[in-house]
VEXKE-541196 format. One record per residue (C-alpha): x, y, z; chain; residue number from 1. Coordinates in steps of 0.5 Angstrom, whole numbers. Layout:
+-------+-------+-------+----+-----+
:  east : north :    up : ch :   i :
+-------+-------+-------+----+-----+
:     X :     Y :     Z :  A : NUM :
...
+-------+-------+-------+----+-----+
***
This chain:
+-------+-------+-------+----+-----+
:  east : north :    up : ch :   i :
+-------+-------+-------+----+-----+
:    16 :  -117 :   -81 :  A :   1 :
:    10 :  -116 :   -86 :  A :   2 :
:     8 :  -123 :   -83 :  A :   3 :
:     8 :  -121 :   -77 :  A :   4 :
:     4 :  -114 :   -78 :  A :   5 :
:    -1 :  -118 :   -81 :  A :   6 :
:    -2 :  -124 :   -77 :  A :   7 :
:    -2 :  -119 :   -70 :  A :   8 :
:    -8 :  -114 :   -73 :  A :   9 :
:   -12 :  -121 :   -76 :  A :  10 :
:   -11 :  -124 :   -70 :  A :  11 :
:   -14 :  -117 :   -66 :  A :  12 :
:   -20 :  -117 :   -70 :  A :  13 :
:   -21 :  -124 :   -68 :  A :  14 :
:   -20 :  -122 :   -60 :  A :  15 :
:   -26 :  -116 :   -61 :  A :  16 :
:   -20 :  -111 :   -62 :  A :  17 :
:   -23 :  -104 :   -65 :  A :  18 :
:   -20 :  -104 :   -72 :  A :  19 :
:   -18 :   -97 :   -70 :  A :  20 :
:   -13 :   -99 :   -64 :  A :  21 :
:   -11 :  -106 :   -68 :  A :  22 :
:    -8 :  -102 :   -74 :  A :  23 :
:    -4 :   -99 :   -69 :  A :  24 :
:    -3 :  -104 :   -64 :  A :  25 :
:     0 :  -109 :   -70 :  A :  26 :
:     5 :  -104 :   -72 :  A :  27 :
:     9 :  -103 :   -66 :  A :  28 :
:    12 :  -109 :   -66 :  A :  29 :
:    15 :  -108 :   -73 :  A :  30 :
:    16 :  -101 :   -71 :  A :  31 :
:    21 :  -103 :   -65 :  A :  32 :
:    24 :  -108 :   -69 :  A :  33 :
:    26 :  -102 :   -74 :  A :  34 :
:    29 :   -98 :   -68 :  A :  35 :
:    25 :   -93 :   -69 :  A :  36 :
:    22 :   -89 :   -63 :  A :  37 :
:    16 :   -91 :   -61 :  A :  38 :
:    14 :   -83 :   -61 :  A :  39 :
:    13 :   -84 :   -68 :  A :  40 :
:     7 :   -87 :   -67 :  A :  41 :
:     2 :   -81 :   -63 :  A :  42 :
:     7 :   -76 :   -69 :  A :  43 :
:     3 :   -80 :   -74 :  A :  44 :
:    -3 :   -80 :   -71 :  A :  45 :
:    -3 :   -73 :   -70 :  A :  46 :
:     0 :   -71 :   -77 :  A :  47 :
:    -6 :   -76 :   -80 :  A :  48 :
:   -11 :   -70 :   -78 :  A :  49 :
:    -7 :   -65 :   -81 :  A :  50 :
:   -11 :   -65 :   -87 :  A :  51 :
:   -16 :   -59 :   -90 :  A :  52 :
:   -19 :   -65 :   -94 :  A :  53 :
:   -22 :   -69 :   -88 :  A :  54 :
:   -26 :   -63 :   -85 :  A :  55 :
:   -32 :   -65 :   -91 :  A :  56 :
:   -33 :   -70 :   -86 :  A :  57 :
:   -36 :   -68 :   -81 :  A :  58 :
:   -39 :   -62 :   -84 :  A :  59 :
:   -42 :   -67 :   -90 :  A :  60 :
:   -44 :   -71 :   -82 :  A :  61 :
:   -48 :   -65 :   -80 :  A :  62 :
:   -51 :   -64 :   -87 :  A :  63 :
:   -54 :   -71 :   -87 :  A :  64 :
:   -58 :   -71 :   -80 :  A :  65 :
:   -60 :   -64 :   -82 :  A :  66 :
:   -63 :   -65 :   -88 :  A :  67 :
:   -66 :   -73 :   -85 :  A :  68 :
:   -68 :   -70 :   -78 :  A :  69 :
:   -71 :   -64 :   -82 :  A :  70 :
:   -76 :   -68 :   -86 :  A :  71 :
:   -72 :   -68 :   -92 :  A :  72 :
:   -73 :   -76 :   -92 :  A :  73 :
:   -81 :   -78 :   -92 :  A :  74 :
:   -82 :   -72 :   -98 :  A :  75 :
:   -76 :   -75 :  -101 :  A :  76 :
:   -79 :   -83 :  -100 :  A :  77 :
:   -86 :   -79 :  -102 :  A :  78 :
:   -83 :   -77 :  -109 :  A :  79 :
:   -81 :   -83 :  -111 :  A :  80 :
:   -87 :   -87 :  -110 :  A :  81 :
:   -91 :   -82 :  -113 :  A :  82 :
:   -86 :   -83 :  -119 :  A :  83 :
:   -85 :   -92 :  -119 :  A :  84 :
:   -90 :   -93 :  -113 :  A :  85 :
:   -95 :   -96 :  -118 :  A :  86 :
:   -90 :  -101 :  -121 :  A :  87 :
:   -91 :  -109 :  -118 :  A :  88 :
:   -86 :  -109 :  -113 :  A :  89 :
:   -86 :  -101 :  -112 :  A :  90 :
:   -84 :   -99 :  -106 :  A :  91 :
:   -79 :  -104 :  -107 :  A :  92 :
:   -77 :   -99 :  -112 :  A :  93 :
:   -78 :   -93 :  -109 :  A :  94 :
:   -73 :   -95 :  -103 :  A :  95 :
:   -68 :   -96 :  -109 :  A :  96 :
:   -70 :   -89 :  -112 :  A :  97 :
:   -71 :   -85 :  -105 :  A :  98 :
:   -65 :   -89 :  -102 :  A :  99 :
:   -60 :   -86 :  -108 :  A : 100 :
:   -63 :   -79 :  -107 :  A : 101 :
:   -62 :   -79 :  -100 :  A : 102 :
:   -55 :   -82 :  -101 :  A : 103 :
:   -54 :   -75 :  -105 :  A : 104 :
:   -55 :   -72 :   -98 :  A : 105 :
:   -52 :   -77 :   -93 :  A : 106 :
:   -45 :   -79 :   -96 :  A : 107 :
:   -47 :   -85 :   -91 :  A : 108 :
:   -50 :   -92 :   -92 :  A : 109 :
:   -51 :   -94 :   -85 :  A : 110 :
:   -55 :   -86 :   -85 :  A : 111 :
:   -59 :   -88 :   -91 :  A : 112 :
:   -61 :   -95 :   -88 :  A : 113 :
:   -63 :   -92 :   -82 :  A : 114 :
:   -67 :   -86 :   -86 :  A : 115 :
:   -70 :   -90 :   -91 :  A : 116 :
:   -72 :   -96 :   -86 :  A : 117 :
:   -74 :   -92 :   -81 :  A : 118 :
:   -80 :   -90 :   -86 :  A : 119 :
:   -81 :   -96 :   -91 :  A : 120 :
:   -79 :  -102 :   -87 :  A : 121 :
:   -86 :  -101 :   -84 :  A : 122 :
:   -90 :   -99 :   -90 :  A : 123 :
:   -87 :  -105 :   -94 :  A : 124 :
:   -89 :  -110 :   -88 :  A : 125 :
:   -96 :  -107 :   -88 :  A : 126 :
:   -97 :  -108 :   -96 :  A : 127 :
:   -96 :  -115 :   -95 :  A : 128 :
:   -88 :  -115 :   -97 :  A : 129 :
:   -84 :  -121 :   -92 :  A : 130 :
:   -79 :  -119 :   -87 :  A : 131 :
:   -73 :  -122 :   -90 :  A : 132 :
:   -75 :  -119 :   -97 :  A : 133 :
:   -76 :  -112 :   -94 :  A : 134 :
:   -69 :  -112 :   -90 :  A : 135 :
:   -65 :  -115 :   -95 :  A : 136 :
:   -67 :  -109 :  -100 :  A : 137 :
:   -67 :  -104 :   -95 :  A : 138 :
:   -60 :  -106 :   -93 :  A : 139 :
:   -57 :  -106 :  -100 :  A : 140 :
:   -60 :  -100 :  -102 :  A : 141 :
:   -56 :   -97 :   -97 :  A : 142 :
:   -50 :   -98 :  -101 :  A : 143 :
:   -53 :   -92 :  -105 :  A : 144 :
:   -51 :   -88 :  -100 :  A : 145 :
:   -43 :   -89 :  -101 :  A : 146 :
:   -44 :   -89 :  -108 :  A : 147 :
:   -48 :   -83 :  -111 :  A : 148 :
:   -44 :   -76 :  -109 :  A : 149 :
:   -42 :   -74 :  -104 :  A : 150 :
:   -40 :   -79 :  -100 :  A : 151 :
:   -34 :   -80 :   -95 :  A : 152 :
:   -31 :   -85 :   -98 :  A : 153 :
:   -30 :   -83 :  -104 :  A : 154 :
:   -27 :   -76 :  -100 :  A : 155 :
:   -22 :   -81 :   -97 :  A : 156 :
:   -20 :   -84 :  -103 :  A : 157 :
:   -19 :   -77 :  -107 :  A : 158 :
:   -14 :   -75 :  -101 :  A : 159 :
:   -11 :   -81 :  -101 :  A : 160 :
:   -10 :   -82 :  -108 :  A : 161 :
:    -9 :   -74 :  -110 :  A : 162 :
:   -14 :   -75 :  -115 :  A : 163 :
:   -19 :   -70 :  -116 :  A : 164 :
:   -26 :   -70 :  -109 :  A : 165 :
:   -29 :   -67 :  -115 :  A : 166 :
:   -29 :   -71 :  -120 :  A : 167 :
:   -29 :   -78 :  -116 :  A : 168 :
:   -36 :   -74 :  -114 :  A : 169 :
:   -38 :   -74 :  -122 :  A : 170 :
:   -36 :   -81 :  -123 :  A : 171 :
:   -40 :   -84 :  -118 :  A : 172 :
:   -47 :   -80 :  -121 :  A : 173 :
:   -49 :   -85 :  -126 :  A : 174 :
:   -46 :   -92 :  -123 :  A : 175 :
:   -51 :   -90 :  -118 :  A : 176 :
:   -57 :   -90 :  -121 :  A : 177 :
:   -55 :   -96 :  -125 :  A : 178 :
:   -55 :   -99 :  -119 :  A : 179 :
:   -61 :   -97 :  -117 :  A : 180 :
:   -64 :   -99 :  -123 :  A : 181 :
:   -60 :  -106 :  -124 :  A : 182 :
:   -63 :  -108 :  -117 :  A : 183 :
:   -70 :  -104 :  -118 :  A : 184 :
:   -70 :  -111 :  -124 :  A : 185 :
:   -70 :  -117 :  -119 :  A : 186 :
:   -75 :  -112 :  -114 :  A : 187 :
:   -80 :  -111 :  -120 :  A : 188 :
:   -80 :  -119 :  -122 :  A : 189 :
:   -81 :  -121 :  -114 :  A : 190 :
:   -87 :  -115 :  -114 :  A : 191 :
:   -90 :  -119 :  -121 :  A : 192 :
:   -89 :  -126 :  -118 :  A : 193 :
:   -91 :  -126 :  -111 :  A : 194 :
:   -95 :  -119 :  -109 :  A : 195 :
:  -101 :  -116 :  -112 :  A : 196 :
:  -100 :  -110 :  -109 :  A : 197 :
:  -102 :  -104 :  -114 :  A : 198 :
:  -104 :   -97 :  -115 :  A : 199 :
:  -105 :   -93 :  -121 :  A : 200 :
:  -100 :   -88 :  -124 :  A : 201 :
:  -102 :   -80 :  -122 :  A : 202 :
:   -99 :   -74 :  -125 :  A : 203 :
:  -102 :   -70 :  -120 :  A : 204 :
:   -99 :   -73 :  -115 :  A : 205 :
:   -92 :   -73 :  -118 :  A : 206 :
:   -92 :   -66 :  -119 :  A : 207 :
:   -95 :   -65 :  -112 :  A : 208 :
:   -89 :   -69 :  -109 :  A : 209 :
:   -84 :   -66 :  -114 :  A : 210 :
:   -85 :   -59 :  -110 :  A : 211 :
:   -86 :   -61 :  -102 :  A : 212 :
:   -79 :   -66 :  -105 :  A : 213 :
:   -76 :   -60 :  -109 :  A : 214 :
:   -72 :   -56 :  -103 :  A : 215 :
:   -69 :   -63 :  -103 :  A : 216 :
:   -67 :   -64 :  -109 :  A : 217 :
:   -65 :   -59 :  -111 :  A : 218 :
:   -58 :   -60 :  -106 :  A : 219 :
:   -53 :   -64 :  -110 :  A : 220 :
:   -53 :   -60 :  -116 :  A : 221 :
:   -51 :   -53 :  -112 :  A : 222 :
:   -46 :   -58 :  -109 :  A : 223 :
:   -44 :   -61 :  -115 :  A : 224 :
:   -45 :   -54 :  -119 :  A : 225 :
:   -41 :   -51 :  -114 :  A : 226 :
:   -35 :   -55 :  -113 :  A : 227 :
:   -35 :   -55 :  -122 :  A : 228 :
:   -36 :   -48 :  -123 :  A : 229 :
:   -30 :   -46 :  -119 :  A : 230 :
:   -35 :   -43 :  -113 :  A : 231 :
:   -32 :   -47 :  -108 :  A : 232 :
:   -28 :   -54 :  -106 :  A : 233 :
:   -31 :   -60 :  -104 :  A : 234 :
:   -29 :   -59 :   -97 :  A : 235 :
:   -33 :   -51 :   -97 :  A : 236 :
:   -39 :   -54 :  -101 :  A : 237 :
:   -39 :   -59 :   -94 :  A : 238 :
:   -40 :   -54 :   -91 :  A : 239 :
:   -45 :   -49 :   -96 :  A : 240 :
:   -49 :   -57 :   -95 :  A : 241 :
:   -49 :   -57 :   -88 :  A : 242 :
:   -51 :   -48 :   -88 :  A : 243 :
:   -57 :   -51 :   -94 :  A : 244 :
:   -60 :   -56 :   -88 :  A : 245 :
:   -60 :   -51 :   -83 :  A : 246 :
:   -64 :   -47 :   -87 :  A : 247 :
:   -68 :   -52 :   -91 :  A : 248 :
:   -70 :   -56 :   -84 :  A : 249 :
:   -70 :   -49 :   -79 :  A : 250 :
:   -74 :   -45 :   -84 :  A : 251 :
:   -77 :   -48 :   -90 :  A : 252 :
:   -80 :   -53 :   -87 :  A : 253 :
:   -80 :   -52 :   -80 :  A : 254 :
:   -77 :   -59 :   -77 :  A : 255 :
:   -72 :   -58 :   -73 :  A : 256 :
:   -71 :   -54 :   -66 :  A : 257 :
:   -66 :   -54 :   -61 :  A : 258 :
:   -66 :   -60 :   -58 :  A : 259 :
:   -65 :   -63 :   -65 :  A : 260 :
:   -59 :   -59 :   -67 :  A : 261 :
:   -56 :   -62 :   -60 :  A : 262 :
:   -57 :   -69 :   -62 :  A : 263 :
:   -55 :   -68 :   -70 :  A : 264 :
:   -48 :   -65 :   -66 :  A : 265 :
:   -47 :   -70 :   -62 :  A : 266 :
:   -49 :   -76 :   -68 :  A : 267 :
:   -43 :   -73 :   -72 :  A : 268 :
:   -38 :   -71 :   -67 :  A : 269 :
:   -38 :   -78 :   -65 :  A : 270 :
:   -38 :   -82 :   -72 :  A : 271 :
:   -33 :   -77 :   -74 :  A : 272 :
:   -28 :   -79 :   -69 :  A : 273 :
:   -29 :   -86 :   -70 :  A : 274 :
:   -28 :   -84 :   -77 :  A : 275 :
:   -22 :   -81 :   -76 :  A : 276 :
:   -20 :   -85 :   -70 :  A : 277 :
:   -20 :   -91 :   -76 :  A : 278 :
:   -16 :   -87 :   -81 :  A : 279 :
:   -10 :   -84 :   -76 :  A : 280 :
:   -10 :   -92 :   -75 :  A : 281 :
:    -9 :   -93 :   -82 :  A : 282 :
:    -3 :   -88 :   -83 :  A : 283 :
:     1 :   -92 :   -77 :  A : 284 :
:    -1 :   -98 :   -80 :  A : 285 :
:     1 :   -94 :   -88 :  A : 286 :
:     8 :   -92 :   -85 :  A : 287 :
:     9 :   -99 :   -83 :  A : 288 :
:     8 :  -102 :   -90 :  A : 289 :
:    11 :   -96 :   -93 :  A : 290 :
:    17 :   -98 :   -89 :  A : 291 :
:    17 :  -105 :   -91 :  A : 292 :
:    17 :  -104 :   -98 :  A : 293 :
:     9 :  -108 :   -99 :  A : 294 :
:     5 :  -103 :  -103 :  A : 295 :
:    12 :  -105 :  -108 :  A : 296 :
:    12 :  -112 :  -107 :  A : 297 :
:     4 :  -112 :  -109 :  A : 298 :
:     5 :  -108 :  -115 :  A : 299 :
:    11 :  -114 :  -117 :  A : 300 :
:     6 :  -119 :  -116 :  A : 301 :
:     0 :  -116 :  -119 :  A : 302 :
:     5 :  -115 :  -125 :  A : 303 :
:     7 :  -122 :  -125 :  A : 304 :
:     0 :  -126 :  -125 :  A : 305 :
:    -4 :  -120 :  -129 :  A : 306 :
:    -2 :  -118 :  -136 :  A : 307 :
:    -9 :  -114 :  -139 :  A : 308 :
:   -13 :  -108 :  -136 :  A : 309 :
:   -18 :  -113 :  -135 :  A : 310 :
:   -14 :  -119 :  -131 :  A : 311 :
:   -12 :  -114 :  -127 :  A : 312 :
:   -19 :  -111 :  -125 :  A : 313 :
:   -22 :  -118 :  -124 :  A : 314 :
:   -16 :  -119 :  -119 :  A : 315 :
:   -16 :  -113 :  -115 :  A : 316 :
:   -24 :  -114 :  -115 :  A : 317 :
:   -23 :  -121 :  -112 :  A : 318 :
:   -19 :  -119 :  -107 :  A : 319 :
:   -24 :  -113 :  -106 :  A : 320 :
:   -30 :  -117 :  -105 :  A : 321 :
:   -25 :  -122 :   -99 :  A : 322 :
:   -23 :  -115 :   -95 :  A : 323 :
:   -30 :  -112 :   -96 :  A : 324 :
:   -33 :  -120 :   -92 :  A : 325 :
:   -28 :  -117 :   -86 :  A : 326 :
:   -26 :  -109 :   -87 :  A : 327 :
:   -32 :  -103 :   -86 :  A : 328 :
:   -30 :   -99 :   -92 :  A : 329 :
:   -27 :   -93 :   -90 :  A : 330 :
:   -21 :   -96 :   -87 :  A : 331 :
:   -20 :  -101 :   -93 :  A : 332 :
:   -20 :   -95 :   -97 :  A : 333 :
:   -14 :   -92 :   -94 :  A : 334 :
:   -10 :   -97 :   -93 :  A : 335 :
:   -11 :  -100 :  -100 :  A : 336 :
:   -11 :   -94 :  -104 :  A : 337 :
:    -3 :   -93 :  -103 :  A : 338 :
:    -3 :  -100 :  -105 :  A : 339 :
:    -6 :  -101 :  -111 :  A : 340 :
:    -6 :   -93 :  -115 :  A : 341 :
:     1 :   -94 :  -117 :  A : 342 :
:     0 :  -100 :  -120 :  A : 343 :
:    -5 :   -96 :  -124 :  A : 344 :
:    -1 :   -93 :  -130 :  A : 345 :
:     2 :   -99 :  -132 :  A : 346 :
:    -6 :  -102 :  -134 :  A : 347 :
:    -8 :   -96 :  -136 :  A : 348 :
:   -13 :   -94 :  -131 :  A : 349 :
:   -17 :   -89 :  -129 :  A : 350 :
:   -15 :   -86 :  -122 :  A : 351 :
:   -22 :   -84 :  -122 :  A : 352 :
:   -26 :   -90 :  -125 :  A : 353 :
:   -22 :   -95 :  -121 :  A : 354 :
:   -24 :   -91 :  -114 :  A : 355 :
:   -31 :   -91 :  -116 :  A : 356 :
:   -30 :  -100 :  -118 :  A : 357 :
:   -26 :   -99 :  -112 :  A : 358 :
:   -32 :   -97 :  -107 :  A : 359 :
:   -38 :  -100 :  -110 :  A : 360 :
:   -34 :  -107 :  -110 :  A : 361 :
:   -32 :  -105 :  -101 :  A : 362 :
:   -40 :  -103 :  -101 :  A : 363 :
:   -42 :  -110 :  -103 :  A : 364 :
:   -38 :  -113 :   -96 :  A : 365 :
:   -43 :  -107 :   -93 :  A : 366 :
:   -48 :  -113 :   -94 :  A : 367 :
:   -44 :  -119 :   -93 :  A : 368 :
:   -43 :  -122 :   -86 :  A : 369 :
:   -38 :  -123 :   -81 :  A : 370 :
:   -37 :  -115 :   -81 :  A : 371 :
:   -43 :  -112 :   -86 :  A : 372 :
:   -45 :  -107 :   -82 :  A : 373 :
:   -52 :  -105 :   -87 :  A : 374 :
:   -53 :  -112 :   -84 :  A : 375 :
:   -54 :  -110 :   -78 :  A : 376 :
:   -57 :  -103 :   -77 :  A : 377 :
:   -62 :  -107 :   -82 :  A : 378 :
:   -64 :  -112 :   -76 :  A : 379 :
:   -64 :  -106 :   -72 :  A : 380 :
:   -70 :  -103 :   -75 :  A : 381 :
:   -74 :  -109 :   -73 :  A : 382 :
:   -70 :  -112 :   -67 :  A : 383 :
:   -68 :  -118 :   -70 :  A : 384 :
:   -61 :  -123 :   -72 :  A : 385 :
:   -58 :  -121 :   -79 :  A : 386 :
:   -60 :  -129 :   -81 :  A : 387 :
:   -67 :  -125 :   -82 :  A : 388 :
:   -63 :  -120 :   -88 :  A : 389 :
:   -58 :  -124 :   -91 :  A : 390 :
:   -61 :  -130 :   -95 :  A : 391 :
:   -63 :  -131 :  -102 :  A : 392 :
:   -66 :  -124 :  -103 :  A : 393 :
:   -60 :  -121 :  -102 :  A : 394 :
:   -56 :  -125 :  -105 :  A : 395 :
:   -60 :  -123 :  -112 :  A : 396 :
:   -59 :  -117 :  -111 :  A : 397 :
:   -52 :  -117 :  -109 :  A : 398 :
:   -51 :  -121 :  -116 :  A : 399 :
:   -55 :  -116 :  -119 :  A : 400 :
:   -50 :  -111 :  -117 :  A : 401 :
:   -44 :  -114 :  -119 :  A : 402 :
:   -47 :  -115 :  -125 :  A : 403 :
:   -47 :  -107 :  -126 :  A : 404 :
:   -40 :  -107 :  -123 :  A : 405 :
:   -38 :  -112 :  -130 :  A : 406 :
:   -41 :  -107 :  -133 :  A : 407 :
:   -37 :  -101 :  -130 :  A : 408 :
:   -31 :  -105 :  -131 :  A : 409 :
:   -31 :  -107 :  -138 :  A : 410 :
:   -34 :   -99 :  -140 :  A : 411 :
:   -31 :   -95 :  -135 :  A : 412 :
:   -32 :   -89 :  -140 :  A : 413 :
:   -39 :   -90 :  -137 :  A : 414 :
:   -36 :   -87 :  -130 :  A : 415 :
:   -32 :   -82 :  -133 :  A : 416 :
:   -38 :   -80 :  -138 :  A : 417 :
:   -40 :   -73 :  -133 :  A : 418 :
:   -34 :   -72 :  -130 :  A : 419 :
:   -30 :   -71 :  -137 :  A : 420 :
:   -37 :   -67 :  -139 :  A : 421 :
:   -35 :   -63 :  -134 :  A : 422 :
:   -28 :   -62 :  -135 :  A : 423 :
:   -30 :   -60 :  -142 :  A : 424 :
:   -34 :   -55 :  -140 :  A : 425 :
:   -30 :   -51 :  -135 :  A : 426 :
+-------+-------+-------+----+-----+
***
């Protein structure tokens, strides 16, 4: 039956099938051949929404667009070229750096391409900087948005796993900004090779910047804050975020209005339902393989070819960066996480440190065809094919990614640095 499970669903995802209704298409035939009733199927579904964890999705939805619709992006962007813009390659840079600020607003790397894009693709072209450069770098940065808190997935994971949002929140923090700055080396190398493009380093400027930026920045430490201080719980701080938006854009600086407020709505509505849509899919497809005995049979194998913590996390990494070709990382959260966490004691890994290495890794296949969805949104921008993104540019970056994720695997303390910090302090 595990065969057959998942020679239906690859062969659906080949057809065009959505992932949500493959995941649930290829569980019937396993699930009549158990002879259990086919009621089960909508009792899943309805029971997988019956989480007070997920209600942080569609608020930290809201909070993203009315924080982007409502000007917190282009001060965001101005901020960080007054700080890196002067650099060789220095918008380049900024996208880096603004794109990790943005990512502690979103929670979304398709939201920070798109918010990022919409502003830097344009001033990067003018300053002379290729195509193919701008939207590799511009697609890549957008990863950030999943990785510097809060982010969805790792909302998805902390639930899946029952690990702490919180502290997966923490853990991602610095791995972030090491992205950043790791990718920011390859953009920093281009600007001195191939462009003259530079300005001089204003101190005014930055101060000038930092204030019009400071309502912005100020939003994932009340949110982190928050949920440390014991003030509220992940899923209530979403919701402080998205009241903190409303404010910001609404009054503060006075972007937004009605109509805006209808389309920010409409935009989380929609990919909250396709969000969950996936999920309730993927506890059909969990119940299935529970039922079967996979996550078990995994664990064995895994047990069997990886002695060491270190083996084990080049394999799961491996295994991470094919399903990240093919899967968007939300529902290869949910179905992998129940796999690969009861492995975890045995290696002496954890939990956090190994959801954080687990999202930055599925992150990477947001850049990597067939499914890559940063890809695709970064062609949006300038209505082109995604062979104007993905080429030698994004391959350097893609390693210089992977060598931060080395890094992170081989000093996972780094990632567990603020979130004992925190625990400590408490």
């Amino acid at each position: 039956m595990t065969l057959v499970l998942f020679s239906v669903f690859f062969i659906l995802l080949a057809f065009g099938v959505p992932i949500a209704l493959a995941l649930i298409l290829s569980s019937v035939i396993p699930l009549y051949h158990t002879g259990m009733p086919l009621i089960v199927i909508p009792q899943k579904i309805f029971a997988s929404f019956d989480s007070y964890g997920l209600m942080a999705i569609p608020f930290f939805m809201m909070a993203g667009g009315l924080l982007d619709k409502g000007g917190v992006s282009k001060r965001l962007v101005n901020f960080a070229n007054s700080l890196v813009g002067w650099l060789p390659g220095g918008l380049a840079i900024v996208v880096f750096l603004a794109s990790a600020f943005f990512g502690a607003i979103s929670g979304s790397a398709a939201a920070t391409v798109a918010a990022m894009g919409s502003i830097l693709v344009p001033a990067m072209l003018e300053e002379g900087y290729p195509l193919k450069f701008t939207l590799a770098t511009v697609a890549i940065a957008g990863v950030l948005g999943i990785i510097v808190p809060p982010s969805i997935p790792m909302v998805i994971y902390g639930l899946s796993a029952s690990v702490s949002i919180g502290e997966v929140f923490m853990g991602g923090f610095l791995p972030g900004f090491m992205l950043a700055a790791g990718m920011s080396v390859y953009s920093l190398w281009y600007g001195k090779k191939h462009l003259n493009v530079a300005r001089s380093f204003s101190l005014r400027e930055v101060w000038v910047t930092f204030a019009d930026a400071i309502w912005a920045l100020i939003m994932p430490f009340i949110i982190l804050g928050g949920i440390y201080g014991g003030v509220f719980t992940p899923t209530e701080a979403s919701s402080v975020a998205c009241l903190y938006g409303l404010f910001v854009g609404v009054f503060v600086y006075r972007e937004i209005n009605f109509d805006i407020i209808k389309d920010i709505l409409r935009g989380a509505v929609t990919t909250t339902a396709m969000l969950f849509f996936v999920i309730a899919g993927a506890t059909v497809f969990g119940l299935i393989m529970t039922r079967e005995m996979i996550p078990m049979q995994v664990a064995e194998w895994i047990l069997g070819v990886s002695k060491s913590q270190a083996g084990f996390l080049v394999l799961v990494t491996i295994l991470l960066l094919v399903v990240g070709t093919f899967m968007d990382v939300v529902p290869a959260v949910v179905i992998l996480t129940p796999i690969f966490v009861p492995v975890l004691k045995e290696y002496d890994v954890n939990p956090v440190a190994f959801g954080v290495i687990m999202i930055i890794t599925l992150g990477i296949g947001l850049v990597t065809p067939p499914v890559g969805l940063n890809l695709y949104v970064a062609a949006g921008l300038r209505k082109t094919t995604i062979e104007n993104v993905f080429g030698k540019d994004l391959l350097v970056y893609i390693l210089a990614a992977l060598g931060v994720l080395v890094v992170l695997m081989a000093v996972p303390q780094i990632i567990m640095f603020l979130p004992d910090m925190m625990a400590k302090g408490a």
